[in-house]
C-alpha positions in Angstrom: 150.0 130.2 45.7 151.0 133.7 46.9 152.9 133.4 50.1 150.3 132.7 53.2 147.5 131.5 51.0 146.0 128.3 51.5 144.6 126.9 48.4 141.5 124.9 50.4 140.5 128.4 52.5 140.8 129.9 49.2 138.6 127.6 46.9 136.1 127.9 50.2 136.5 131.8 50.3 136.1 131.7 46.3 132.3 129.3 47.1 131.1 131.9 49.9 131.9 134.9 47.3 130.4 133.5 44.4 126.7 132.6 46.4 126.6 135.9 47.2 127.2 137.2 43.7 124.2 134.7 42.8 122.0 136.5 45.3 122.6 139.8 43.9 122.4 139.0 40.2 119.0 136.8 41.0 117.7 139.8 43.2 117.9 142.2 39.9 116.8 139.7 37.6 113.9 139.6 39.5 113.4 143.3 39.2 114.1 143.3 35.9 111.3 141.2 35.0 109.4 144.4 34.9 110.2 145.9 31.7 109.3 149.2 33.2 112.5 149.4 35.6 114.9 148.4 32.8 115.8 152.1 32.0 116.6 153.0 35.7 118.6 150.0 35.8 121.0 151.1 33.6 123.8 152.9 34.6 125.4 154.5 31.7 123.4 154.9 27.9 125.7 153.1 26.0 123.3 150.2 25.3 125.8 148.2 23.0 127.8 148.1 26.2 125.6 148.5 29.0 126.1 148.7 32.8 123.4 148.0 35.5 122.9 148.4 38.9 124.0 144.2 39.3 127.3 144.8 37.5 128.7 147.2 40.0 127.0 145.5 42.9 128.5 142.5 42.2 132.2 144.1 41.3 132.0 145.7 44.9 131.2 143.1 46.7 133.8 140.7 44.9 136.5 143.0 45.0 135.6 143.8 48.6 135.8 140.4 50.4 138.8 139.2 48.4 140.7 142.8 50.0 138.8 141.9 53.5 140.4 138.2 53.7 143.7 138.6 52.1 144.4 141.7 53.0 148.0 141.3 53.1 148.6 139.4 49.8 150.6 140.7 47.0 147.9 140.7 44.2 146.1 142.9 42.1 142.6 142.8 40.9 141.4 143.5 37.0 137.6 144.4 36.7 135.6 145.0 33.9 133.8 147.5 35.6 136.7 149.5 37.3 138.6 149.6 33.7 136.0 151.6 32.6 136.4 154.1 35.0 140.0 154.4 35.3 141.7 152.1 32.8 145.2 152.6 33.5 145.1 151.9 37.3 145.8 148.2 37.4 148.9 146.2 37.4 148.6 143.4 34.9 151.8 143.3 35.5 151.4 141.4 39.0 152.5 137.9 38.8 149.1 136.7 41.0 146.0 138.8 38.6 142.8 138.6 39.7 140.6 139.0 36.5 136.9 139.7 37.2 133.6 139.9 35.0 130.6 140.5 37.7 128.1 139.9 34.9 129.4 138.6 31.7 125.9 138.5 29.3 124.8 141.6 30.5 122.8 142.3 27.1 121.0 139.1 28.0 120.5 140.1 31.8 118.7 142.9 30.5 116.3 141.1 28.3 115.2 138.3 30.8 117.6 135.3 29.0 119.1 132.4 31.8 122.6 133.4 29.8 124.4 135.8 31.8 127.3 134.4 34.3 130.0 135.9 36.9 133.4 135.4 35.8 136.1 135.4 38.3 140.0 134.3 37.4 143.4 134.1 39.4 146.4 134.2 36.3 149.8 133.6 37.1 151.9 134.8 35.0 149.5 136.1 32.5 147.9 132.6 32.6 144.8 131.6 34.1 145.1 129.3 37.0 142.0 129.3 39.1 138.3 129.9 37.1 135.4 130.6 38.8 132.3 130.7 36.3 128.8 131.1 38.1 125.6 130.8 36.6 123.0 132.0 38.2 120.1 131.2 36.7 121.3 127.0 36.3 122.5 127.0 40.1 126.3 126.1 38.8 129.1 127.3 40.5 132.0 126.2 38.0 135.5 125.7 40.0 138.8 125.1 38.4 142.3 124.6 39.7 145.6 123.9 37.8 144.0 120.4 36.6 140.8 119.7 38.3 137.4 120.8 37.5 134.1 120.6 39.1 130.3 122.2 39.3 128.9 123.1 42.9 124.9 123.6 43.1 124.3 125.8 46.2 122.7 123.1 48.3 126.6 121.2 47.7 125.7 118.5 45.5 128.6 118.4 43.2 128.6 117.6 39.2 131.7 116.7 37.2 132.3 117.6 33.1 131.1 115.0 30.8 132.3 116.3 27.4 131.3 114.8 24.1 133.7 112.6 22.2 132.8 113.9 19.1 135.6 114.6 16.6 134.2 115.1 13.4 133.7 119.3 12.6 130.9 118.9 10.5 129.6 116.4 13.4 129.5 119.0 16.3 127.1 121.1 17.9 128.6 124.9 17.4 127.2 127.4 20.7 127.2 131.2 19.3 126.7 134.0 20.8 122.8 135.6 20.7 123.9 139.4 20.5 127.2 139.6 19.1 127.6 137.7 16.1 128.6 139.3 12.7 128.1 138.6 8.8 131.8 137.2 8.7 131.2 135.0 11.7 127.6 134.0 10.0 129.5 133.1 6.6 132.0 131.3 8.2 129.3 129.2 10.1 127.2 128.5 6.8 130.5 126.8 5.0 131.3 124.6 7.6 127.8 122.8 7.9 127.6 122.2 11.7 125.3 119.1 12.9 123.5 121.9 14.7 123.6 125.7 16.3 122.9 126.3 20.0 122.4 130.1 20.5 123.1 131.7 23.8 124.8 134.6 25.3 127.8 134.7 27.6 131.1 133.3 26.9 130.9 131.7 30.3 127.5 129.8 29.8 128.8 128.8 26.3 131.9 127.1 27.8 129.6 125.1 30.3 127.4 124.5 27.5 130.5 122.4 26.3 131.2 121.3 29.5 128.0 119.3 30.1 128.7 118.0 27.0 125.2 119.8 25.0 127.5 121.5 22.7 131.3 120.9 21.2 132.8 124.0 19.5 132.9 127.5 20.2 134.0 130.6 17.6 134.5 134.4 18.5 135.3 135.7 15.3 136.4 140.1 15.6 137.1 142.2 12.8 140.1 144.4 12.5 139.2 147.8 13.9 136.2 146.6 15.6 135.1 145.8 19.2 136.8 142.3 20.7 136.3 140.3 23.4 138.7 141.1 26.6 140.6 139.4 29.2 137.9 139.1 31.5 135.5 137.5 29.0 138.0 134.3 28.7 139.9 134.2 31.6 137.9 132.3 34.0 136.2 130.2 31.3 139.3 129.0 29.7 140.6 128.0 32.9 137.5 125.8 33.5 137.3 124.2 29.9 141.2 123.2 29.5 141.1 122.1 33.1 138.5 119.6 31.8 140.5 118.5 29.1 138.9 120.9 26.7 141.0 123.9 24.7 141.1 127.6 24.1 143.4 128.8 21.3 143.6 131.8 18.5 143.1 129.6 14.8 146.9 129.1 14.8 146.1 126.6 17.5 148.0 129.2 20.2 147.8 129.8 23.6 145.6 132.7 24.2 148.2 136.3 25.1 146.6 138.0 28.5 148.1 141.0 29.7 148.0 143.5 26.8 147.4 147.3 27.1 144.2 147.3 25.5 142.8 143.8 27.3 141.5 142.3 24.0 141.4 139.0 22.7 140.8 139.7 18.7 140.8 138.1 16.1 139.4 134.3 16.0 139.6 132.1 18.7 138.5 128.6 19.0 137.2 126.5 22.2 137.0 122.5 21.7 135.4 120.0 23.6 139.3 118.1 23.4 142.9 119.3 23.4 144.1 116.2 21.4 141.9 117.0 18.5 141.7 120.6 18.7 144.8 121.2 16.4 143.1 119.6 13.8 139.6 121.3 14.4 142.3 125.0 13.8 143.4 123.7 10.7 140.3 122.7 9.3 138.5 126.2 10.3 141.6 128.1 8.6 141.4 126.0 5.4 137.9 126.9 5.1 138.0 130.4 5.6 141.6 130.5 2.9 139.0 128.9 0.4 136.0 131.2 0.7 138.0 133.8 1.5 135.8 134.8 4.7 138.3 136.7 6.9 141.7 137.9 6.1 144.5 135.9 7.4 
């Protein structure tokens, strides 16, 4: 940790932010129930990519009591939101990055779904070490640190990850994403022959999907040229899934890159209900998309 941070005031300080994000984020939902305040609720008209009223709430609050408690510590904050307002003023750089999503799912948000989630990471040295995942609308607080992993509900009751054994592709439950899939990723899906499809929206509530053990397999799947996934859509969920013994890897079975200029994470990336297997779950997916020739490699 960053010199005068205690790890156990931290995960506490981490607890007491993330409950109050859940406030917030039920509070609109609750609004938004009413169809008729959706269009005052956004914040910007780009409706592939909107931004509400919660999303800033949440990032301003967040941001705020992390600068109020450590307000001496040498790290730097990415956001979501604040990139998109002045994308070059961060310092990915910093060895301690605080990566933040305030609500990742925000498509789903809008249209009622329980699949939206907070995202909130600490990397070290472009790696993720601390994951805070909330979901909201499940009462789960996911919390991970270096190696250990656990749920929080809000009255303190605590759940652990009970992943599926399963090791077989063609035997696994595949999540997918409700508002961002594409005819590539589709193709790709229909040629391996998945037991089943779960579909949901944000990557956080996909990775506890796999966590609880309802699903095994995750694929984002971008196209050259065309909108990706970014840092603070993996960050925090990676950290929770590998700390559970899970993995999160580009096809070549490597480590996700953090850091870059642009903040994406293209191309394909696979998460696996376990590490040990998950090299073999990469090869398989690449052999299957060199023989159909679904994406170019």
């Amino acid at each position: 940790m960053p010199s005068g941070v205690n790890i156990e005031n931290l995960i506490n300080d981490l607890r007491n932010i993330g409950w109050e994000a859940c406030e917030i984020l039920l509070h609109y939902a609750q609004i938004l129930k009413d169809k008729q305040n959706q269009r005052s609720f956004l914040e910007n008209d780009n409706l592939d990519d909107p931004v509400t009223l919660a999303d800033l709430k949440v990032n301003e609050i967040i941001i705020r009591r992390i600068k109020e408690n450590y307000k001496n510590v040498n790290w730097k904050i990415l956001s979501e939101e604040n990139v998109k307002i002045e994308p070059f003023k961060t310092d990915i750089n910093s060895n301690w990055l605080w990566i933040l999503d305030p609500l990742d799912g925000t498509k789903d948000f809008i249209q009622g779904t329980c699949n939206y989630a907070m995202h909130l990471a600490l990397n070290y040295k472009q790696k993720p070490y601390i994951g805070i995942v909330l979901i909201p609308e499940m009462d789960e607080l996911w919390i991970s640190v270096g190696e250990k992993v656990w749920c929080e509900k809000k009255n303190g009751t605590r759940i652990y990850p009970d992943l599926s054994k399963k090791e077989n592709l063609q035997k696994m439950i595949l999540v997918t994403s409700k508002n961002h899939r594409n005819q590539i990723l589709k193709n790709l899906i229909q040629k391996i022959h998945f037991d089943e499809i779960i579909v949901m929206g944000s990557i956080g509530c996909k990775i506890a999907s796999i966590l609880r053990g309802e699903s095994d397999i995750y694929i984002s799947l971008s196209m050259p040229g065309k909108s990706s996934p970014k840092d603070w859509d993996f960050a925090a969920p990676e950290a929770i899934l590998k700390a559970a013994g899970g993995a999160v890897t580009n096809l070549n079975n490597e480590d996700l890159s953090y850091g870059k200029n642009n903040f994406e994470q293209g191309g394909i990336i696979i998460a696996s209900n376990d590490i040990n297997n998950h090299r073999k779950i990469c090869l398989e997916i690449k052999e299957i998309i060199k023989k159909h020739k679904i994406y170019p490699l």
